[in-house]
C-alpha positions as a Markdown table, in Angstrom:
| # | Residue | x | y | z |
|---|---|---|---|---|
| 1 | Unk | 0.0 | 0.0 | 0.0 |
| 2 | Unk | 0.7 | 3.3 | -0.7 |
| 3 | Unk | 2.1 | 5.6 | 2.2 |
| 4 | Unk | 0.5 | 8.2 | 3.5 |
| 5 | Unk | 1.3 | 11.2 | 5.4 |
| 6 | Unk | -1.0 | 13.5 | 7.0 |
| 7 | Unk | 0.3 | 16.9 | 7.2 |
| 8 | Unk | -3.1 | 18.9 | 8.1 |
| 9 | Unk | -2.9 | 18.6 | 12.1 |
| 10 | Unk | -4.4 | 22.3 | 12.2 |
| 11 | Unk | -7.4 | 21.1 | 10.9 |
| 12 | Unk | -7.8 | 17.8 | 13.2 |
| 13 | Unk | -5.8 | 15.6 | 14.9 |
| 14 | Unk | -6.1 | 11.3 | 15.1 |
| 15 | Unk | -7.1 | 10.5 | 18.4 |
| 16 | Unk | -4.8 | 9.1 | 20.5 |
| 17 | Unk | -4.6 | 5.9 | 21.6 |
| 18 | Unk | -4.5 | 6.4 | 24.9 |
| 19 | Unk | -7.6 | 8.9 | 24.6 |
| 20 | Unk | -9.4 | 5.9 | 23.1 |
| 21 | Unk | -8.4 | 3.4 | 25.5 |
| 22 | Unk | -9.5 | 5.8 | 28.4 |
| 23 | Unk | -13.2 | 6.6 | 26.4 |
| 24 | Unk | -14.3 | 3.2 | 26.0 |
| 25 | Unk | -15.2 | 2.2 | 29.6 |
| 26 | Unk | -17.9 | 5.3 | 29.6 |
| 27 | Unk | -19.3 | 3.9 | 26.5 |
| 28 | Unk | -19.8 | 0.6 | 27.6 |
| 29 | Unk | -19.8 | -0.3 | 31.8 |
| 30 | Unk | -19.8 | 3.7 | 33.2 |
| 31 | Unk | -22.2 | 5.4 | 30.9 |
| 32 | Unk | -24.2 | 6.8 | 33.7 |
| 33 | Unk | -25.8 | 10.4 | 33.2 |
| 34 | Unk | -23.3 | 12.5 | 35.5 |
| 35 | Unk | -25.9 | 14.5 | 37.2 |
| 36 | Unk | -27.6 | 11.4 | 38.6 |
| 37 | Unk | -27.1 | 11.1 | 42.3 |
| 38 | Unk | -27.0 | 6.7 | 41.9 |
| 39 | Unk | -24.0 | 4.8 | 41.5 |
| 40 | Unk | -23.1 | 4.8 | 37.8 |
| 41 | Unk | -24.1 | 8.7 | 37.8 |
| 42 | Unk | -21.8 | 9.3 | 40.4 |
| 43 | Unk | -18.8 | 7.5 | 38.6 |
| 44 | Unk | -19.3 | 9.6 | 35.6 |
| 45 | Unk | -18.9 | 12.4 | 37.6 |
| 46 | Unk | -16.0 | 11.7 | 39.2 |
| 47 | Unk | -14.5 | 10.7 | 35.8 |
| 48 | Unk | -15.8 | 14.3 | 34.6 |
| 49 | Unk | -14.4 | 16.3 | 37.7 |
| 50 | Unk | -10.5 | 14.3 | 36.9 |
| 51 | Unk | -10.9 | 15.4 | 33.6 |
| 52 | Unk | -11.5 | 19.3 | 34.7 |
| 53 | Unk | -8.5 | 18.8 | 37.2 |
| 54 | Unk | -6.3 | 17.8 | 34.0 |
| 55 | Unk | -7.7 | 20.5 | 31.6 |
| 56 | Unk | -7.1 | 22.9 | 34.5 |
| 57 | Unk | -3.5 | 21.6 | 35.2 |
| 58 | Unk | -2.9 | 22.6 | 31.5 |
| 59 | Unk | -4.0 | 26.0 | 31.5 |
| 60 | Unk | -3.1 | 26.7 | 34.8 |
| 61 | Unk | -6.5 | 27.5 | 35.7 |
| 62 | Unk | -8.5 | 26.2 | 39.3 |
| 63 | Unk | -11.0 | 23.4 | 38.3 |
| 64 | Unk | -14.0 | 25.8 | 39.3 |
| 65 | Unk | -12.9 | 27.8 | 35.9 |
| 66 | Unk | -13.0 | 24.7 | 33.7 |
| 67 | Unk | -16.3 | 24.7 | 31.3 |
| 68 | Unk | -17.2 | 21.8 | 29.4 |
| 69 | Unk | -18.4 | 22.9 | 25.7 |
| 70 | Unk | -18.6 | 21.2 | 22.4 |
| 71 | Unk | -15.9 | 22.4 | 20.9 |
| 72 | Unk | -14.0 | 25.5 | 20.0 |
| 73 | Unk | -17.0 | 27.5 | 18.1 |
| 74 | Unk | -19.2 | 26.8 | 21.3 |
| 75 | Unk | -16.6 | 28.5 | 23.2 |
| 76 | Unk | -15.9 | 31.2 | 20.6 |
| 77 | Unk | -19.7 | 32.0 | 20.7 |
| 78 | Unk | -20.4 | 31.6 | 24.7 |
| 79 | Unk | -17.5 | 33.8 | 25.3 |
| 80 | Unk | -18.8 | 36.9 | 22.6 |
| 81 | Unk | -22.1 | 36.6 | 22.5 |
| 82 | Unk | -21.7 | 35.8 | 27.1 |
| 83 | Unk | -20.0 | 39.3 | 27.8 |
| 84 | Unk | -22.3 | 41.1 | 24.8 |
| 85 | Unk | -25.6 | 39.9 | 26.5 |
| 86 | Unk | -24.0 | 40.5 | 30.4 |
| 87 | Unk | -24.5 | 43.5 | 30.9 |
| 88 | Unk | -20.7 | 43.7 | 32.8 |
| 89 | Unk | -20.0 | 46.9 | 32.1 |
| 90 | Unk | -22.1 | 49.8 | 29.6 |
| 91 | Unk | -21.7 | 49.7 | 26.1 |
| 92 | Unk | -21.7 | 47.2 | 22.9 |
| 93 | Unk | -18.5 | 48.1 | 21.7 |
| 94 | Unk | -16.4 | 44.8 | 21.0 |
| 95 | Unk | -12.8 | 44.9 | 19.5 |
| 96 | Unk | -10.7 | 42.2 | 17.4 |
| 97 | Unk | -8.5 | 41.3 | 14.4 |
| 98 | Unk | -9.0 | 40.8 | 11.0 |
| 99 | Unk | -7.1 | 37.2 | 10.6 |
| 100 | Unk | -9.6 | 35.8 | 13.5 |
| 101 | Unk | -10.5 | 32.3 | 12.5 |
| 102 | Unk | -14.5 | 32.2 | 11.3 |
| 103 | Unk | -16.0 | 31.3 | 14.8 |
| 104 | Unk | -15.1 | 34.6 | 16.3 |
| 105 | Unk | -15.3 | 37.0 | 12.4 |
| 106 | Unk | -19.3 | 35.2 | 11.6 |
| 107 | Unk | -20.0 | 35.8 | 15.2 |
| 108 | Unk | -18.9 | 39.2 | 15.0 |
| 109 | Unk | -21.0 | 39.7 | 12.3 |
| 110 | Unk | -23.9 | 38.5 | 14.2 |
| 111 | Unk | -23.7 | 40.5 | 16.6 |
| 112 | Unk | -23.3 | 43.5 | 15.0 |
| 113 | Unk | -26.7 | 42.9 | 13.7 |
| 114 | Unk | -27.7 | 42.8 | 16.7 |
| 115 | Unk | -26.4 | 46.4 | 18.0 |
| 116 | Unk | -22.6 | 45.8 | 18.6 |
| 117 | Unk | -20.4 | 47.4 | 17.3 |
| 118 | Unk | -17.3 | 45.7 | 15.9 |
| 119 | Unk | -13.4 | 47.2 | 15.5 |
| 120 | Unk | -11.3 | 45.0 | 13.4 |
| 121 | Unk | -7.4 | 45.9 | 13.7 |
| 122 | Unk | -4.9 | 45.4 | 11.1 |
| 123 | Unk | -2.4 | 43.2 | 11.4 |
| 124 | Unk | 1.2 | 43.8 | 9.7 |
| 125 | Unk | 3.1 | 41.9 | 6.8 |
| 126 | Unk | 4.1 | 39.5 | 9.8 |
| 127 | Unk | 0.3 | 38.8 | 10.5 |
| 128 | Unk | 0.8 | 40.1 | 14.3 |
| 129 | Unk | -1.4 | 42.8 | 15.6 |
| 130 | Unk | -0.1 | 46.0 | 17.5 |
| 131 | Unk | -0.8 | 46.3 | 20.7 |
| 132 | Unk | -0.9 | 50.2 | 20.2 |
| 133 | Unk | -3.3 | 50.2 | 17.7 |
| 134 | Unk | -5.9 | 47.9 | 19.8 |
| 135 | Unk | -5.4 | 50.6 | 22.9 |
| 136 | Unk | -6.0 | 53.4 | 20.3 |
| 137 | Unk | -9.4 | 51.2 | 19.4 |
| 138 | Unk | -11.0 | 51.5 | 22.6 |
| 139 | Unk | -13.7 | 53.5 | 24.0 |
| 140 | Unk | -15.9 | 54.3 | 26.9 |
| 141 | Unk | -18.6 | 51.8 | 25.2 |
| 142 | Unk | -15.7 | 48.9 | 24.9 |
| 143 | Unk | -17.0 | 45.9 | 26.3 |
| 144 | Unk | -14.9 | 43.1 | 25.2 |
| 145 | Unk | -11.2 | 42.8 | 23.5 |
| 146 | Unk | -10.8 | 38.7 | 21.4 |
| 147 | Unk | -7.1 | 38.2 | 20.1 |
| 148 | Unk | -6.3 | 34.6 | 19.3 |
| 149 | Unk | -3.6 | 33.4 | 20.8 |
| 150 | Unk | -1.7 | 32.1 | 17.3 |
| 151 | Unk | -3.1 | 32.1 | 13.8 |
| 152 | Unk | -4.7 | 28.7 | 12.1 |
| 153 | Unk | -3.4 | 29.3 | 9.1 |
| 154 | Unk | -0.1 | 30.6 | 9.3 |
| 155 | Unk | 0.7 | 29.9 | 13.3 |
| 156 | Unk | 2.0 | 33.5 | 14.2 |
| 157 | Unk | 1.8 | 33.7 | 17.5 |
| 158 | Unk | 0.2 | 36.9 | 18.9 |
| 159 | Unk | 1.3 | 39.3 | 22.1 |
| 160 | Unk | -1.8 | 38.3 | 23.8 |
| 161 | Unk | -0.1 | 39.6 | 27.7 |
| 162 | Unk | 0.5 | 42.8 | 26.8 |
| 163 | Unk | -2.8 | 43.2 | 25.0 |
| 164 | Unk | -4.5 | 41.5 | 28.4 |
| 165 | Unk | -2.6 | 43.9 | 30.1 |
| 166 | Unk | -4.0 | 46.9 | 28.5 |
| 167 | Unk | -7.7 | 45.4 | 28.5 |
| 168 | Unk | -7.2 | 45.0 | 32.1 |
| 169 | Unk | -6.2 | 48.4 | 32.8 |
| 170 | Unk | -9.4 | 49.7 | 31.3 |
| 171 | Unk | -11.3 | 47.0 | 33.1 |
| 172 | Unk | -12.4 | 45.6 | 29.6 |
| 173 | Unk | -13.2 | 41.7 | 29.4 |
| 174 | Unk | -10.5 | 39.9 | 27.5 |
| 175 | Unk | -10.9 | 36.6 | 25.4 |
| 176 | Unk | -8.4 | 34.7 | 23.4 |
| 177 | Unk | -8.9 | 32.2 | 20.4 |
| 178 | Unk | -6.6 | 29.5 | 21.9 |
| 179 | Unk | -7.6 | 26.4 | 19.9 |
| 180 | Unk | -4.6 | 26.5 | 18.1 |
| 181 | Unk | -1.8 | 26.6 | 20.5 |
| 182 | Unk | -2.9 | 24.6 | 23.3 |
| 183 | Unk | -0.6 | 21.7 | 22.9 |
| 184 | Unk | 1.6 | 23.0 | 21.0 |
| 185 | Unk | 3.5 | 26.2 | 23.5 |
| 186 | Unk | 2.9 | 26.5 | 27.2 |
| 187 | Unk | -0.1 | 28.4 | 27.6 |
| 188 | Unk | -0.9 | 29.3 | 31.2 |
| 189 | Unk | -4.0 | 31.8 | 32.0 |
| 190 | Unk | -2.4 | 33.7 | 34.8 |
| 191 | Unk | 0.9 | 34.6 | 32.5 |
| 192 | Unk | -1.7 | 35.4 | 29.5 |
| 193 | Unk | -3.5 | 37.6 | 31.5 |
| 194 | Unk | -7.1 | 36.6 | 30.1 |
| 195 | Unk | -10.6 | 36.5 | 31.6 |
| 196 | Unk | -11.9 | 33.5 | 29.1 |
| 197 | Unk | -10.3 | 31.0 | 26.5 |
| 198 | Unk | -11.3 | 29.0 | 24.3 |
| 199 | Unk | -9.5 | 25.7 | 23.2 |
| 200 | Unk | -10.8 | 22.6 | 21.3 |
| 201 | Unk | -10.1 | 18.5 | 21.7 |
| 202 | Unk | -10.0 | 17.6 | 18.3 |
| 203 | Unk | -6.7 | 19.4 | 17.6 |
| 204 | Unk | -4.9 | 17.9 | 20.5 |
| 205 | Unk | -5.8 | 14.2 | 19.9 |
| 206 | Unk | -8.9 | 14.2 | 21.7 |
| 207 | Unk | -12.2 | 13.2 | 19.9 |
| 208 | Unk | -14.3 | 15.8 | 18.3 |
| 209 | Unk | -17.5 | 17.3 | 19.5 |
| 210 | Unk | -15.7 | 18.3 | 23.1 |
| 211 | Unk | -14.1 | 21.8 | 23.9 |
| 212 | Unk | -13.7 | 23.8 | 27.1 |
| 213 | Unk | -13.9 | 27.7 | 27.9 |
| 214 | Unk | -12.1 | 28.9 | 30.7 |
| 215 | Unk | -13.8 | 31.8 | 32.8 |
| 216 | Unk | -11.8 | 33.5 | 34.8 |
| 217 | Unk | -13.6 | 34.1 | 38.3 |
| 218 | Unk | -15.9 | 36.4 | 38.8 |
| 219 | Unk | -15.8 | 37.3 | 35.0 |
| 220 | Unk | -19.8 | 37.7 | 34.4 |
| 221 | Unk | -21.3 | 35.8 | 31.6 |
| 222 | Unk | -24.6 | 34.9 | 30.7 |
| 223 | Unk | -25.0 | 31.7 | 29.6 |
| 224 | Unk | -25.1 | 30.6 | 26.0 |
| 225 | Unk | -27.1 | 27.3 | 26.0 |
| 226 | Unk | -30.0 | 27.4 | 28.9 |
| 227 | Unk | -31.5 | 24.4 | 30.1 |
| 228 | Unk | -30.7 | 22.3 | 33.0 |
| 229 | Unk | -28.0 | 24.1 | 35.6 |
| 230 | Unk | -25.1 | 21.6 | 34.4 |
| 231 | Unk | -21.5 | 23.2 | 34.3 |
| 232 | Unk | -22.6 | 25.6 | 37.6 |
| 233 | Unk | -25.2 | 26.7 | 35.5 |
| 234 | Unk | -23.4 | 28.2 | 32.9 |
| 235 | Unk | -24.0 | 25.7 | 29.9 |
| 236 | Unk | -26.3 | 23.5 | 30.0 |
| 237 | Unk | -26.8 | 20.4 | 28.7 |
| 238 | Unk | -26.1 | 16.4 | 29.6 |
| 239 | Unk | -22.0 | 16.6 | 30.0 |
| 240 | Unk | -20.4 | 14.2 | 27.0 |
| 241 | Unk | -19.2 | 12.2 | 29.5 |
| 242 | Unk | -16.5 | 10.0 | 27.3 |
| 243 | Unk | -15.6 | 13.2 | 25.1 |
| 244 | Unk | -14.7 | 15.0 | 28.8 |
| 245 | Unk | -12.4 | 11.7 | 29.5 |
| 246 | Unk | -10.8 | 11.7 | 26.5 |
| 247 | Unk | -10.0 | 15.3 | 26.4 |
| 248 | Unk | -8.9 | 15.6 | 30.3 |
| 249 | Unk | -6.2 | 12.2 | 29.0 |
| 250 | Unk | -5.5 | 14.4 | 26.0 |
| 251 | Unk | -4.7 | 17.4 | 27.9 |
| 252 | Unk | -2.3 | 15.2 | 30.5 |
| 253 | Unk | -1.1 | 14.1 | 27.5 |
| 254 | Unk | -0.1 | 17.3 | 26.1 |
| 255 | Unk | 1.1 | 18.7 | 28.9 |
| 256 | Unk | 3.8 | 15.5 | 29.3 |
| 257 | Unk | 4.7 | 16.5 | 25.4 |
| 258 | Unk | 5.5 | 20.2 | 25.6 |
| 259 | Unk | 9.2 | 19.6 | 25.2 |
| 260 | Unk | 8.9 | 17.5 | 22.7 |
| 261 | Unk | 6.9 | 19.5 | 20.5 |
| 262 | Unk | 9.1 | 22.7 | 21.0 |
| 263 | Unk | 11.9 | 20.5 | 20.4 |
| 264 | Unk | 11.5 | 17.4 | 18.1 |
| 265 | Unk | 8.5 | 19.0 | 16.1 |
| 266 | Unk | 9.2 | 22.2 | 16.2 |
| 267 | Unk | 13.2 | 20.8 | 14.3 |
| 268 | Unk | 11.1 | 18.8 | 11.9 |
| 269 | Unk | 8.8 | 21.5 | 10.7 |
| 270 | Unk | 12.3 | 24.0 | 10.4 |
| 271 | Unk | 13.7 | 20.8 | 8.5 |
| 272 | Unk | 10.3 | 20.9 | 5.9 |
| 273 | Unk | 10.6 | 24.3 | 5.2 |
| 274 | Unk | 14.2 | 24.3 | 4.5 |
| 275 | Unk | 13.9 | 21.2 | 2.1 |
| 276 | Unk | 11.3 | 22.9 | 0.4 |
| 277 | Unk | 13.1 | 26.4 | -0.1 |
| 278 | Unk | 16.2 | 24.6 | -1.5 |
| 279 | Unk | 13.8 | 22.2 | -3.7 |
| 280 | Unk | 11.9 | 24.7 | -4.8 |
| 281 | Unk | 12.2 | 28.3 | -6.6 |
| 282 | Unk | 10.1 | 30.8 | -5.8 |
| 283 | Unk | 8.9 | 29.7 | -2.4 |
| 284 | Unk | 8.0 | 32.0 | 0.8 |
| 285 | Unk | 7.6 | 31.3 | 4.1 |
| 286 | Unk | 4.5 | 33.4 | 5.2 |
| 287 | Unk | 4.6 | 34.5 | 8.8 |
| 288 | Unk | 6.8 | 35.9 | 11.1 |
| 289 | Unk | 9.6 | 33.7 | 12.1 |
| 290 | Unk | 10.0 | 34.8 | 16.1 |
| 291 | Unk | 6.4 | 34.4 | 16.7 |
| 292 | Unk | 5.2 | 31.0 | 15.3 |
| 293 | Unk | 4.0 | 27.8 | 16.8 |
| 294 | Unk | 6.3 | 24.9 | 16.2 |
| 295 | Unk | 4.1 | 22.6 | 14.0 |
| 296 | Unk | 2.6 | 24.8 | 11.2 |
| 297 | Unk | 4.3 | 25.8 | 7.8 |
| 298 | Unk | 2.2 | 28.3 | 5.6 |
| 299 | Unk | 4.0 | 28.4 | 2.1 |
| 300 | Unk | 3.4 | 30.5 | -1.0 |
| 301 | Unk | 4.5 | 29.0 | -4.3 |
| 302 | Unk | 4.6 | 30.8 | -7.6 |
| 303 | Unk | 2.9 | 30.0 | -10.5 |
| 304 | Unk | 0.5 | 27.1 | -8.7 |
| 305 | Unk | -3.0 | 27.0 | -7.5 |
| 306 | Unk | -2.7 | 25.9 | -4.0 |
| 307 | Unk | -6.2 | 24.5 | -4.4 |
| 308 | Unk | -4.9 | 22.0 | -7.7 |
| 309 | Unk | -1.5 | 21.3 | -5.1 |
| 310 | Unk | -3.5 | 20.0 | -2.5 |
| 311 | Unk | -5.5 | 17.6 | -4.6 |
| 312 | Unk | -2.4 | 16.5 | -6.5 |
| 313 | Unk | -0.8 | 15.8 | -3.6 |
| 314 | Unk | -3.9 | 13.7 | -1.9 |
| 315 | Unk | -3.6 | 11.8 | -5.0 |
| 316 | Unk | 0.1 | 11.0 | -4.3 |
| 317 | Unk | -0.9 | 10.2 | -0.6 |
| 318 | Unk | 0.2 | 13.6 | 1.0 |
| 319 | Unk | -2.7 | 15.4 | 2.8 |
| 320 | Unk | -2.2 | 19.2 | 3.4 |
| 321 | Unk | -4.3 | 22.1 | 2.9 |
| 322 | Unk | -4.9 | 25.8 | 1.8 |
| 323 | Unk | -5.6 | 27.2 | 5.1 |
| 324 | Unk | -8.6 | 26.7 | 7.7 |
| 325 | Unk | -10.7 | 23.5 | 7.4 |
| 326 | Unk | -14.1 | 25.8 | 7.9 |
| 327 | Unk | -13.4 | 28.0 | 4.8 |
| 328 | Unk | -12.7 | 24.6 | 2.7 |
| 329 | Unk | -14.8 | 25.2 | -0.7 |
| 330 | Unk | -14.6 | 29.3 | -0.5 |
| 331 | Unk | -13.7 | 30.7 | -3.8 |
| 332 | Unk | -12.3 | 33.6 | -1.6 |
| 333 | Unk | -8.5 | 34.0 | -0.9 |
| 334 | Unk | -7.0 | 33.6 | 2.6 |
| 335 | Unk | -8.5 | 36.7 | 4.4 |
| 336 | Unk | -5.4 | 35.9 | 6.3 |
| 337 | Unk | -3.3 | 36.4 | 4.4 |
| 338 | Unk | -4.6 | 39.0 | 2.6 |
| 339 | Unk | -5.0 | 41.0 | 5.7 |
| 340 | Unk | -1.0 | 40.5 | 6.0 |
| 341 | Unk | -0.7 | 42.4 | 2.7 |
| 342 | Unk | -0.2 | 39.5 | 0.0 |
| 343 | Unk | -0.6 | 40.0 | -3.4 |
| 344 | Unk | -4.1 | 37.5 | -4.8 |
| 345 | Unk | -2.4 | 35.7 | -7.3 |
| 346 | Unk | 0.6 | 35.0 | -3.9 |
| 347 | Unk | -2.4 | 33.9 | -1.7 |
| 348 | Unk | -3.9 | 31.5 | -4.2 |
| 349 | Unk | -1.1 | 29.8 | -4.6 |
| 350 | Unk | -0.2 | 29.4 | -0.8 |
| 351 | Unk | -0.5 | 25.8 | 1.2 |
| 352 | Unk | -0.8 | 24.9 | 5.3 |
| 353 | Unk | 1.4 | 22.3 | 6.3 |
| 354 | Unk | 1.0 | 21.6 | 9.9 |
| 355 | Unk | 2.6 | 19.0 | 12.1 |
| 356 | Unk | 2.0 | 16.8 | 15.2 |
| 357 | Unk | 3.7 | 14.9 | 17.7 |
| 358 | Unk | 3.3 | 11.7 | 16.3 |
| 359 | Unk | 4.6 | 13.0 | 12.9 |
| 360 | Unk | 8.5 | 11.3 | 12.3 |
| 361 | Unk | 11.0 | 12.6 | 9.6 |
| 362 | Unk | 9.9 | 9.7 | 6.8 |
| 363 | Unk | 6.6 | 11.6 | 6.5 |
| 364 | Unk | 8.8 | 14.8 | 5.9 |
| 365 | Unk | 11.0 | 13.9 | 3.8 |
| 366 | Unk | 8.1 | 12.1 | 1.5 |
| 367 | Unk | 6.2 | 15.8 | 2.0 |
| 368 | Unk | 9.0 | 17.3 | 0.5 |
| 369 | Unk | 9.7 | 15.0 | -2.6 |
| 370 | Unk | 5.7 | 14.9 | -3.2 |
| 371 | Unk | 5.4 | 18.9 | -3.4 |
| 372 | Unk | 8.4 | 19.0 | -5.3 |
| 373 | Unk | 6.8 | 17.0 | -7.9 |
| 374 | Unk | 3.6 | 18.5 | -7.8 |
| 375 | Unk | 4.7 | 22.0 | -7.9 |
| 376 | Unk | 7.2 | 21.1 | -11.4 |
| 377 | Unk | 4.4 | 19.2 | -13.2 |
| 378 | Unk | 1.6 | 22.6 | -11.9 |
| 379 | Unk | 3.8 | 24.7 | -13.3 |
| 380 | Unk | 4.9 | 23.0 | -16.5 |
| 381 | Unk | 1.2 | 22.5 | -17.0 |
| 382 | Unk | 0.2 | 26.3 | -16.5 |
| 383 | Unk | 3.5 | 27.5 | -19.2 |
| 384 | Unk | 1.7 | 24.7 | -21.7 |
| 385 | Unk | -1.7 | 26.4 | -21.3 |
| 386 | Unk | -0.1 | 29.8 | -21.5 |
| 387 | Unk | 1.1 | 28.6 | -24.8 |
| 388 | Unk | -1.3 | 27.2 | -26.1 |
| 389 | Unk | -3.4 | 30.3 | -25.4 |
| 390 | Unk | -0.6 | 32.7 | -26.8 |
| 391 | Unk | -1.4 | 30.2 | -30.3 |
């Protein structure tokens, strides 16, 4: 059989094996509801309150901050849509970046139509925001600041403590987009500064369908999902009781893997890039280089549609991608990278390769020798059609 590499970690992750092996006992002899007071309820719960203790060990939160959601978008929209509907301080004014991932831009957009108003900073050729320019933003009626913590696409990295710091100083709620470098850097809430975060299982070998949002204490949110008074009432709902378990053993996990991801996976992913430079003619590395996760590569390649490269290279058992999963069929370019200043024709032809920890250096060098392929026969295929057309 063919071998295949999967280079699109940014978009999902396999789920470990020891995630699975932890899940299955809460699908089959503990699959009681965790808010029943009998027996098998009470084991799920104590399986759910481990699991907050190991989420909260990773972020450096207290357990009581931990909340359970289905993912990254649930936390995205509880957090925005939470502080907007609080009524924590006066005003609807809400500021942010323009290379957010979709979960925080759509819900921006939704609440504007509902009476916020939205800033969106710039960010610079680097794709980092200024910490300047977000103070400059705010006003009396500023509510609420969201940054992500580091890019999907492109895996810059942004200065998320000294915006916290500012936010704090004006006594303005602050949220960070975390889903991305959970896992991958230390990321502790005190250091950041924040008052929530969002972060995701699925890209940290966890299944899908299970997420958490941190709330700082005392941070006043109104709930997202009503119901029942699950989560200390502030999402409601039956807890996913074997997602929880496997994304508590995911996040003890990747807490036990830090190192190794700054280390091992952050060489191999220096090692890709280099390859493909030398390989290659007109490649660049989009990004800046001081302020990027470990495990993500965004590429630009003349004269290809990224697009045609990434089905040429499924077929030739390489999976990567053109950016974030949730824009996957747009006809629009990268708004991230065109918010970092690239020219169209540069975006189109950019590709996301992004590592993981199980990733080993056979898969990167068979990366390499695939896109080099791919990108010669793109090209030589674009200079027939050229003259064919000039005919």
């Amino acid at each position: 059989m063919k071998q295949r590499v999967y280079l699109d970690n940014s978009a999902t992750t396999r789920v470990d094996d020891q995630v699975i092996e932890a899940m299955i006992p809460f699908m089959r002899e503990i699959f009681g509801n965790a808010s029943s007071i009998h027996t098998f309820g009470q084991e799920a719960r104590a399986a759910v309150e481990e699991s907050r203790r190991e989420v909260a060990e990773l972020l450096g939160a207290d357990t009581r901050e931990i909340v359970f959601t289905s993912g990254g978008t649930e936390s995205d929209n509880t957090a925005l849509w939470g502080v907007f509907r609080s009524g924590c301080r006066p005003g609807n004014h809400i500021i942010t970046t323009r290379v957010e991932h979709p979960a925080i831009l759509a819900t921006c957009k939704a609440l504007e139509s509902s009476g916020a108003e939205v800033t969106y900073v710039p960010v610079n050729s680097g794709g980092r925001a200024d910490p300047a320019e977000i103070a400059a933003a705010i006003t009396d009626r500023t509510i609420l600041i969201s940054v992500m913590h580091a890019n999907n696409e492109t895996g810059v990295i942004q200065p998320i403590e000294e915006i916290s710091a500012i936010a704090r100083e004006r006594g303005i709620v602050m949220h960070t987009d975390a889903v991305q470098s959970v896992g991958k850097i230390p990321v502790n809430v005190r250091e950041l500064g924040v008052d929530l975060l969002s972060l995701s299982g699925h890209k940290i070998h966890a299944p899908k369908g299970i997420g958490v949002l941190y709330v700082r204490k005392g941070t006043r949110l109104m709930p997202f999902m009503t119901g029942g008074s699950h989560e200390r009432k502030r999402r409601a709902g039956t807890e996913n009781v074997p997602g929880i378990v496997g994304l508590g053993t995911a996040a003890r996990l990747a807490l036990e893997r830090l190192p190794e991801m700054h280390a091992r996976v952050g060489d191999l992913r220096n090692r890709l890039e280099a390859r493909i430079r030398e390989q290659i003619e007109g490649v660049r590395v989009n990004g800046t280089p001081e302020h990027r996760l470990p495990n993500i590569a965004n590429l630009s390649f003349e004269g290809i549609e990224g697009e045609a490269a990434v089905i040429a290279m499924d077929l030739e058992g390489v999976a990567v991608s053109t950016g974030s999963a949730c824009s996957s069929g747009s006809l629009e370019p990268s708004h991230v990278l065109m918010a970092m200043g690239l020219r169209p024709e540069v975006v189109q032809g950019s590709l996301r390769l992004s590592l993981c920890y199980h990733n080993a250096e056979p898969e990167i060098n068979k990366a390499a020798e695939t896109l080099e392929r791919v990108t010669e026969r793109l090209r030589r295929l674009r200079d027939s059609a050229r003259r064919a057309h000039v005919r």
